[in-house]
C-alpha positions in Angstrom: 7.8 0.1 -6.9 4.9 -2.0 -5.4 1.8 -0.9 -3.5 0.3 -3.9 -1.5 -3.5 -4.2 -0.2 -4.1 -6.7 2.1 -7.8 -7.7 2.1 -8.8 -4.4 1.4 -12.7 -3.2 1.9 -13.6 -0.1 0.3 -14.0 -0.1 -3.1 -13.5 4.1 -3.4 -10.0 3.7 -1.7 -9.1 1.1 -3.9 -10.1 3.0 -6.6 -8.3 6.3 -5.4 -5.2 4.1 -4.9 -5.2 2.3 -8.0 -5.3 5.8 -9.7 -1.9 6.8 -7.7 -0.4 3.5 -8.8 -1.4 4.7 -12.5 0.2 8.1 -12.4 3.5 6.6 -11.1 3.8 3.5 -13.0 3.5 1.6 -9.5 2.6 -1.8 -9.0 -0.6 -2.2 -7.4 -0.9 -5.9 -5.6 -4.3 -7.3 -3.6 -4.0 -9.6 -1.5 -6.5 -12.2 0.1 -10.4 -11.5 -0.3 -11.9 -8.2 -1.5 -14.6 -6.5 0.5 -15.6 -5.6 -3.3 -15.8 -7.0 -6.5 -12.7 -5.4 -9.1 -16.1 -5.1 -11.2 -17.7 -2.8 -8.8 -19.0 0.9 -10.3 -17.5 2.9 -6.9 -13.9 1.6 -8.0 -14.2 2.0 -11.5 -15.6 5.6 -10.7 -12.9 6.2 -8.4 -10.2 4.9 -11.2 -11.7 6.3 -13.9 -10.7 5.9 -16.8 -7.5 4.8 -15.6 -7.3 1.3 -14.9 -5.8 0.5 -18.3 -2.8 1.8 -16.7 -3.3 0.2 -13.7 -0.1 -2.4 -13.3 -2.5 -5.0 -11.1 -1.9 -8.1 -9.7 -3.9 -10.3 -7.7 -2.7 -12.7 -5.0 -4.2 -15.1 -3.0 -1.8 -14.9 0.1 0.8 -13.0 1.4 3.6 -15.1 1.4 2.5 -15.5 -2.5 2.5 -11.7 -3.6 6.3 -11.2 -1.6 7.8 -14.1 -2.6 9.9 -12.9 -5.0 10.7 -9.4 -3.3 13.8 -8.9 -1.6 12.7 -9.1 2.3 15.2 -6.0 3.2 13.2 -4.0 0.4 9.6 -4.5 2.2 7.9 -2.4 4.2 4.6 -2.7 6.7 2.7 0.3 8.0 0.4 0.5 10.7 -0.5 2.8 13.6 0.9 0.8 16.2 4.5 1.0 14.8 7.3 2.9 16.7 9.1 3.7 13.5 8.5 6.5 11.1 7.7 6.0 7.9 10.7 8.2 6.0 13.1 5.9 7.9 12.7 3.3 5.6 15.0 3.5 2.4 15.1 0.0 0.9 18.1 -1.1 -1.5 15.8 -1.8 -4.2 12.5 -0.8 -5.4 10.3 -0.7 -2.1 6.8 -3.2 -1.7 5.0 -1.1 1.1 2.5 -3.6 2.7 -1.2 -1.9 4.2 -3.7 -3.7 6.0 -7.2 -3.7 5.7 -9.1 -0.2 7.1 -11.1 -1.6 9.7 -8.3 -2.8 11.7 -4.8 -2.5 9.6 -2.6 -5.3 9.1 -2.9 -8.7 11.8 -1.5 -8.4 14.7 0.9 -12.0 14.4 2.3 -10.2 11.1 3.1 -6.9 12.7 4.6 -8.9 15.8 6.7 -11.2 13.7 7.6 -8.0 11.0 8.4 -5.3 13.8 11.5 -4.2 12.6 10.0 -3.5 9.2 7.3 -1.5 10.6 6.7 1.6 10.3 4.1 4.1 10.9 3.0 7.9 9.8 3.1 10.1 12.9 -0.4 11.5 13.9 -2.1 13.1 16.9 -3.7 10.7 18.7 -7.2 11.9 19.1 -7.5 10.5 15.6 -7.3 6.1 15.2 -5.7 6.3 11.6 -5.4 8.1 8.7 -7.3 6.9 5.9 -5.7 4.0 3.8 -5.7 6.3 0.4 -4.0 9.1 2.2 -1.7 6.9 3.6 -0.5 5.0 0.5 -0.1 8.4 -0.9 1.9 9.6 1.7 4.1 6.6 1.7 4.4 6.4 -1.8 5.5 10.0 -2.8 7.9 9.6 -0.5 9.6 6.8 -1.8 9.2 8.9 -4.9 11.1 11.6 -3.3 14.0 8.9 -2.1 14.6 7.9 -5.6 14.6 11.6 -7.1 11.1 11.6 -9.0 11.8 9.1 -11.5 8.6 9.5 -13.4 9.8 10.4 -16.7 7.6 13.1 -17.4 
């Protein structure tokens, strides 16, 4: 399975993601330009000691990190989406795409991507949930799709 940051900013969700990715033998991709550097003490505190684990790749673009995914198997979450996030049950192992906190994934992406978009229902006095929380949710249940294959 494949987790994928796009230009993410905080270094402590980062951090609290790439520690998710660790505990479930995910694949943890960023994408684009780091509001952080991968050197910087609030990730590696949020990571602990884990980033050993950590199965990290770093991409450039986009179109780079999902080129060789299967496009039916990708998945983009944001806000604005009209569908919910435990409709999507890819064929093979699932890359789940985030944006960016400040202001999620761009707009010409979502647009062109719209029926692979999904979103986590919330009320609406609240923007978004935070990215961490998010990726969690998301993840776990893809876990749960596949039965829990964690080995352990």
């Amino acid at each position: 399975m494949h987790v994928v940051l796009v230009t993410p900013q905080i270094p402590q969700n980062t951090g609290s993601i790439s520690r998710l990715c660790a505990a479930t033998g995910t694949h943890l991709h960023l994408v684009g330009e780091l509001g952080f550097s991968l050197a910087d003490r609030y990730l590696k505190r949020a990571g602990l000691d884990y980033w050993p684990h950590v199965l990290l790749h770093r991409h450039e673009t986009l179109d780079e990190c999902l080129a060789s995914a299967d496009p039916a198997s990708v998945a983009f979450y944001s806000s604005h989406a009209t569908s919910l996030y435990t409709d999507f049950a890819p064929p093979a192992d699932p890359w789940m795409v985030f944006g960016r906190e400040a202001d999620g994934l761009p707009k010409e992406l979502l647009a062109r991507e719209s029926a692979r978009t999904y979103s986590i229902p919330i009320l609406p006095v609240v923007r978004s949930l935070n990215l961490a929380n998010a990726v969690s949710i998301v993840l776990y249940e893809a876990l749960r799709q596949r039965g829990f294959p964690l080995g352990g």
